[in-house]
VOZA-542187 format. One record per residue: residue number from 0; residue in one letter; z, x, y of N, C-alpha, C, O, CB in turn. Coordinates in nm, 4 decimals. Glycine has a CB too. Layout:
// VOZA-542187
(atom NUM; A; (Z; X; Y); (Z; X; Y); (Z; X; Y); (Z; X; Y); (Z; X; Y))
...
***
This chain:
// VOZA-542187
(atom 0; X; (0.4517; -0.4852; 27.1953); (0.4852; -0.3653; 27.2692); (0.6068; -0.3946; 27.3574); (0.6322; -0.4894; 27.4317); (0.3642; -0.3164; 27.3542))
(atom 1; X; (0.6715; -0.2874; 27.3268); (0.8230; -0.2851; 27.4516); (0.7847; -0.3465; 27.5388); (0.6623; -0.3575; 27.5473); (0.8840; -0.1457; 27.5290))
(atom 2; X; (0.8626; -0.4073; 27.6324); (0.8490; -0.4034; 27.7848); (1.0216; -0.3812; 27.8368); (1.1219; -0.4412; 27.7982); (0.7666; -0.5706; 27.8489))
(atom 3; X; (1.0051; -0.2569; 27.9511); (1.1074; -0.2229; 27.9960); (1.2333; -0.1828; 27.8652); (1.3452; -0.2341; 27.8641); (1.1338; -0.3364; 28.0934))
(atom 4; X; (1.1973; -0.1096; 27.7902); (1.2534; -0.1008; 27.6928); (1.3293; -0.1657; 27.6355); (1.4470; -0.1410; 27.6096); (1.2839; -0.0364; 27.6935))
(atom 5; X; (1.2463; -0.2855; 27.6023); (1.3309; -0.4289; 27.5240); (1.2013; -0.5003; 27.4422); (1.0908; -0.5066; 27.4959); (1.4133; -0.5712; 27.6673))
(atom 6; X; (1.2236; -0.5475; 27.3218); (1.0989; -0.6038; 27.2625); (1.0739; -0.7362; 27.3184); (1.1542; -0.8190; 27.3613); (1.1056; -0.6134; 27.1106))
(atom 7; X; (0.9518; -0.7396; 27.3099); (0.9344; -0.8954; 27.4042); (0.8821; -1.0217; 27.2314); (0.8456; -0.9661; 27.1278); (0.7263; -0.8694; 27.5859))
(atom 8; X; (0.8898; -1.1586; 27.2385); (0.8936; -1.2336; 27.1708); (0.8133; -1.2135; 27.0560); (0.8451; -1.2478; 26.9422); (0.8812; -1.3212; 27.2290))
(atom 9; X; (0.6668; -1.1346; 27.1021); (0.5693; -1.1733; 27.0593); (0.5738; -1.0077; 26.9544); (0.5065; -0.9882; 26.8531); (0.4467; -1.2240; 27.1847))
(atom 10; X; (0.6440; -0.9376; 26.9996); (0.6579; -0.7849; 26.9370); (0.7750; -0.7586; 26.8288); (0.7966; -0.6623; 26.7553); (0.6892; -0.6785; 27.0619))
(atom 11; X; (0.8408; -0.8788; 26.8471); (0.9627; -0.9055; 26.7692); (0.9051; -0.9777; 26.6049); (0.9269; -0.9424; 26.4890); (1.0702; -1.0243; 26.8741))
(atom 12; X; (0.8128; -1.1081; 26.6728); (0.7236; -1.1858; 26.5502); (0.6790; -1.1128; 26.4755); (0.7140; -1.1039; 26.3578); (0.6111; -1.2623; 26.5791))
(atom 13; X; (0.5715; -1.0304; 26.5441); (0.4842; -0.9375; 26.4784); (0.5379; -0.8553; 26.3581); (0.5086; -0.8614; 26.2387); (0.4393; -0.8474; 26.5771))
(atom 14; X; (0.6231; -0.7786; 26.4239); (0.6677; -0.7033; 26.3719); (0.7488; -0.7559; 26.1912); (0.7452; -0.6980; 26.0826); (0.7444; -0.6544; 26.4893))
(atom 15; X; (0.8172; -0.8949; 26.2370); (0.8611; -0.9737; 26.1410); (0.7950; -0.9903; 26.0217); (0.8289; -0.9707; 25.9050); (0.8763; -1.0770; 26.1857))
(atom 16; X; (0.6557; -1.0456; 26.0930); (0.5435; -1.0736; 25.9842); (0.4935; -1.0025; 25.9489); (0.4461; -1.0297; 25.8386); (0.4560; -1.1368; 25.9961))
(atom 17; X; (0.4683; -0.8956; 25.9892); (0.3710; -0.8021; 25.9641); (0.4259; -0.6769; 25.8341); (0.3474; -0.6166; 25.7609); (0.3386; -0.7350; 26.1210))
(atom 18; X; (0.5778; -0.6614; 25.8328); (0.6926; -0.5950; 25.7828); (0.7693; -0.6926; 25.5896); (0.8162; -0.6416; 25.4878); (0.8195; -0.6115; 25.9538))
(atom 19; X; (0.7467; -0.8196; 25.6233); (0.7685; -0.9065; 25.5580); (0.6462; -1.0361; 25.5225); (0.6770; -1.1541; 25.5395); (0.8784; -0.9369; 25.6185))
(atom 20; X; (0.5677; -1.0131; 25.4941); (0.4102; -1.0740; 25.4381); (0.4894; -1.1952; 25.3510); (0.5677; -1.1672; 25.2602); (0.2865; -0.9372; 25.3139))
(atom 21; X; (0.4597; -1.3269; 25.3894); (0.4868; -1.4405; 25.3111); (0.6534; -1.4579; 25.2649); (0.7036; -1.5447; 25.1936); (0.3896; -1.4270; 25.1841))
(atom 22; X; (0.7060; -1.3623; 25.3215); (0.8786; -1.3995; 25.3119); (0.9048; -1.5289; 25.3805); (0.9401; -1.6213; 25.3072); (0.9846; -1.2804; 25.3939))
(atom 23; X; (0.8939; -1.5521; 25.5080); (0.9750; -1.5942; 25.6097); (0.8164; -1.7357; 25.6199); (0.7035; -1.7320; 25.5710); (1.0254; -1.4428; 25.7677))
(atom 24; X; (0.8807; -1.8315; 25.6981); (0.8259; -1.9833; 25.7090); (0.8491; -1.9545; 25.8791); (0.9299; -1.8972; 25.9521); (0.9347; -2.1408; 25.6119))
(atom 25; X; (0.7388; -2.0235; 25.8886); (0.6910; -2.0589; 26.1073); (0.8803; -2.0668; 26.1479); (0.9561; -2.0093; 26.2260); (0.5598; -2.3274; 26.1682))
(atom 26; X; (0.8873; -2.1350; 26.0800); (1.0373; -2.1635; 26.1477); (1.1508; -2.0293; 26.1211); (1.2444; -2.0086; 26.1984); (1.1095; -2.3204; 26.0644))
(atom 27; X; (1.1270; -1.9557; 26.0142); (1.2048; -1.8290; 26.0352); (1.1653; -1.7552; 26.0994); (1.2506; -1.6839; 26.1523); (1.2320; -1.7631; 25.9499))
(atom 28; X; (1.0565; -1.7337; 26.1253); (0.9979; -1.6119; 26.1925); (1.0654; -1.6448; 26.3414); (1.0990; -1.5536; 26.4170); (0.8095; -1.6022; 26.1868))
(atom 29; X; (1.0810; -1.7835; 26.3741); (1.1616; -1.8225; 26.5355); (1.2951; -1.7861; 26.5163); (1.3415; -1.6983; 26.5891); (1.1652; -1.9989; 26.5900))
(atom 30; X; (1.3473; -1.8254; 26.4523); (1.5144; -1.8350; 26.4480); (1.5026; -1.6869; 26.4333); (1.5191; -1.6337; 26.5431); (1.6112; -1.9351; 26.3100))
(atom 31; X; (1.4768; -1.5882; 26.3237); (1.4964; -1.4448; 26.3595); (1.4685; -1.3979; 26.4643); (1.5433; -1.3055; 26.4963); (1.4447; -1.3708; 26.2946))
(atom 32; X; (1.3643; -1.4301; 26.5586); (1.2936; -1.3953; 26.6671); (1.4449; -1.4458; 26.7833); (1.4987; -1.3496; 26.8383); (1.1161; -1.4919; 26.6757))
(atom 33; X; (1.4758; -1.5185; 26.7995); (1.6336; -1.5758; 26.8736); (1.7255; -1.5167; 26.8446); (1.8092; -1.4808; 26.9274); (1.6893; -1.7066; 26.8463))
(atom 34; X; (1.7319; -1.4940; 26.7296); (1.8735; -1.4131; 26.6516); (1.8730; -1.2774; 26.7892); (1.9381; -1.2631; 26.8926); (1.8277; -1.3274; 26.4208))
(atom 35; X; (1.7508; -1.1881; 26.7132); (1.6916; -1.0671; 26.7972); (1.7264; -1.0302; 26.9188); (1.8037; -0.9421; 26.9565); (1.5715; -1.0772; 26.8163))
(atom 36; X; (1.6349; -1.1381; 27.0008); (1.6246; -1.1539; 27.0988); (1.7591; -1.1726; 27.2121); (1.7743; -1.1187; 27.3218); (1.5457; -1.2365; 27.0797))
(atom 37; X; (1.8418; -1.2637; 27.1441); (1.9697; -1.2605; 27.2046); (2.0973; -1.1854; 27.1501); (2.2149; -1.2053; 27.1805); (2.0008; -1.3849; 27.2148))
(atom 38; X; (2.0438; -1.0938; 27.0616); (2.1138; -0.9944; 27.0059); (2.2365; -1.0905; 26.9301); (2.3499; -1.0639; 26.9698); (2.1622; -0.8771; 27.1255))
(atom 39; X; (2.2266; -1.1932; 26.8309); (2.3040; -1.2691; 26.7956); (2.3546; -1.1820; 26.6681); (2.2613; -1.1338; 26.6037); (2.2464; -1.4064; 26.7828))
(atom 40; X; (2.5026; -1.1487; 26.6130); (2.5099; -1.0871; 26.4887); (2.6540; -1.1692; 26.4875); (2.7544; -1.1590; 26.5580); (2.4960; -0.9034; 26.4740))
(atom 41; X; (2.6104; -1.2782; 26.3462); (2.7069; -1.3448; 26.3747); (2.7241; -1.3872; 26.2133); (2.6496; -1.3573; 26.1200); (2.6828; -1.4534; 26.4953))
(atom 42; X; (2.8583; -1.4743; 26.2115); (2.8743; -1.5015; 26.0488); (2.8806; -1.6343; 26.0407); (2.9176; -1.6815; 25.9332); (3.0046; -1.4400; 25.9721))
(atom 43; X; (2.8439; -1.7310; 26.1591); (2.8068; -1.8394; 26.1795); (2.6939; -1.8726; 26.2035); (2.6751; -1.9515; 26.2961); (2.8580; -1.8749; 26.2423))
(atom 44; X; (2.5588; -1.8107; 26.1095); (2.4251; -1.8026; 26.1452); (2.4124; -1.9440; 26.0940); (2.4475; -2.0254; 26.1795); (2.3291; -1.6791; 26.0824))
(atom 45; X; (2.3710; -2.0001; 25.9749); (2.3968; -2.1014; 25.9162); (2.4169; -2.2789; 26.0154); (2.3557; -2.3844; 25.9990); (2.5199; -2.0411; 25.8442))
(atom 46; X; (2.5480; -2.2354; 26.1316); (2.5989; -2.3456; 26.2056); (2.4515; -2.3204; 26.3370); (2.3921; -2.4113; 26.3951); (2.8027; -2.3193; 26.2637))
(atom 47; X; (2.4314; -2.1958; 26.3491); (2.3036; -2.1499; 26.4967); (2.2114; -2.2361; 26.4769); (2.1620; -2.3288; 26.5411); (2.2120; -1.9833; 26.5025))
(atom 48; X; (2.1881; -2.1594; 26.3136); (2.0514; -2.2865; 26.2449); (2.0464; -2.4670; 26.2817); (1.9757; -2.5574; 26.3262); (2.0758; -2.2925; 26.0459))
(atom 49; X; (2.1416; -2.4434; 26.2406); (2.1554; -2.6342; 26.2202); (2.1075; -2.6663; 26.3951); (1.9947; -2.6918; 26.4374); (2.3874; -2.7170; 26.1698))
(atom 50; X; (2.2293; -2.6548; 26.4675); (2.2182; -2.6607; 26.6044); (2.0563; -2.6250; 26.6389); (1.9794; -2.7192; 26.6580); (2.3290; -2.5564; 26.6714))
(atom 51; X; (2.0248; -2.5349; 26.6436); (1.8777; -2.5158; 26.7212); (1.7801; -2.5932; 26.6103); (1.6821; -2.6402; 26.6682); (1.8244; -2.3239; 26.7480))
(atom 52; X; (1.7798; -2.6132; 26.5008); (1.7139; -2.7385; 26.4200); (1.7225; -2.8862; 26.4897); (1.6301; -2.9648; 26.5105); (1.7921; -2.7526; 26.2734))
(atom 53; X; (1.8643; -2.9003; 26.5201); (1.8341; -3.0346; 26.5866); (1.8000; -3.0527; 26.6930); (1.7426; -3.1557; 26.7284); (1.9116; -3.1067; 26.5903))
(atom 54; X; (1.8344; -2.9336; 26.7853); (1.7125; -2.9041; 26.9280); (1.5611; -2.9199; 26.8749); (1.4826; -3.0142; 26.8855); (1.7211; -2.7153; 27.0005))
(atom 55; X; (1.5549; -2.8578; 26.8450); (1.3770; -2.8860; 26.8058); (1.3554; -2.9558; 26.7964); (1.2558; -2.9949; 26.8572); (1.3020; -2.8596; 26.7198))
(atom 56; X; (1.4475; -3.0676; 26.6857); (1.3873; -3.2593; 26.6562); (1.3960; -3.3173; 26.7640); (1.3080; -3.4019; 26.7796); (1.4788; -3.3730; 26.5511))
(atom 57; X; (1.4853; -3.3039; 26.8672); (1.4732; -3.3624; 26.9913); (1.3780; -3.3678; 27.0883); (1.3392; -3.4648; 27.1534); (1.5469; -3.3306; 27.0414))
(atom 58; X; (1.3328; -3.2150; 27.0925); (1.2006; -3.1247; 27.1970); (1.0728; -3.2540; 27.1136); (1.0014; -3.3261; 27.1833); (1.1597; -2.8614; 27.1347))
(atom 59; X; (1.0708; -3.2561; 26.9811); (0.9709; -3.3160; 26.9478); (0.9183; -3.4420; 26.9594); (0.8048; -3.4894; 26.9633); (0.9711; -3.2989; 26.8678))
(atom 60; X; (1.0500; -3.4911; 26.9645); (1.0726; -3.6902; 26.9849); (0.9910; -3.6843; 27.1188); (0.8879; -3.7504; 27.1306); (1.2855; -3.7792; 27.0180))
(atom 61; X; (1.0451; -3.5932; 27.2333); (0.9978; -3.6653; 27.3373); (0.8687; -3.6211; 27.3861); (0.8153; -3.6790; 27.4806); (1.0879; -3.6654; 27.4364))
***
């Protein structure tokens, strides 16, 4: 559900999954959910990926 007329993380997912049944992997459903969320529309999605991929391996190491 909106909040303050903006979708919040969890309304963005939903909606993802719920719209697209077995398309998308844990990890797309985030990166679209970021895309979204920070209103990213870009033709360097691809380079976003990589970058926030290797954030994650890092978040995980430690």
């Amino acid at each position: 559900m909106p909040r303050n007329n903006k979708p919040t993380i969890s309304s963005i997912e939903y909606d993802l999954i719920s719209n697209n049944r077995y398309k998308y992997s844990q990890e797309d459903v985030q990166f679209q959910t970021y895309l979204i969320k920070n209103k990213m529309i870009s033709d360097q999605l691809d380079e976003i990926r990589e970058d926030l991929d290797f954030a994650i391996r890092l978040i995980k190491r430690a």
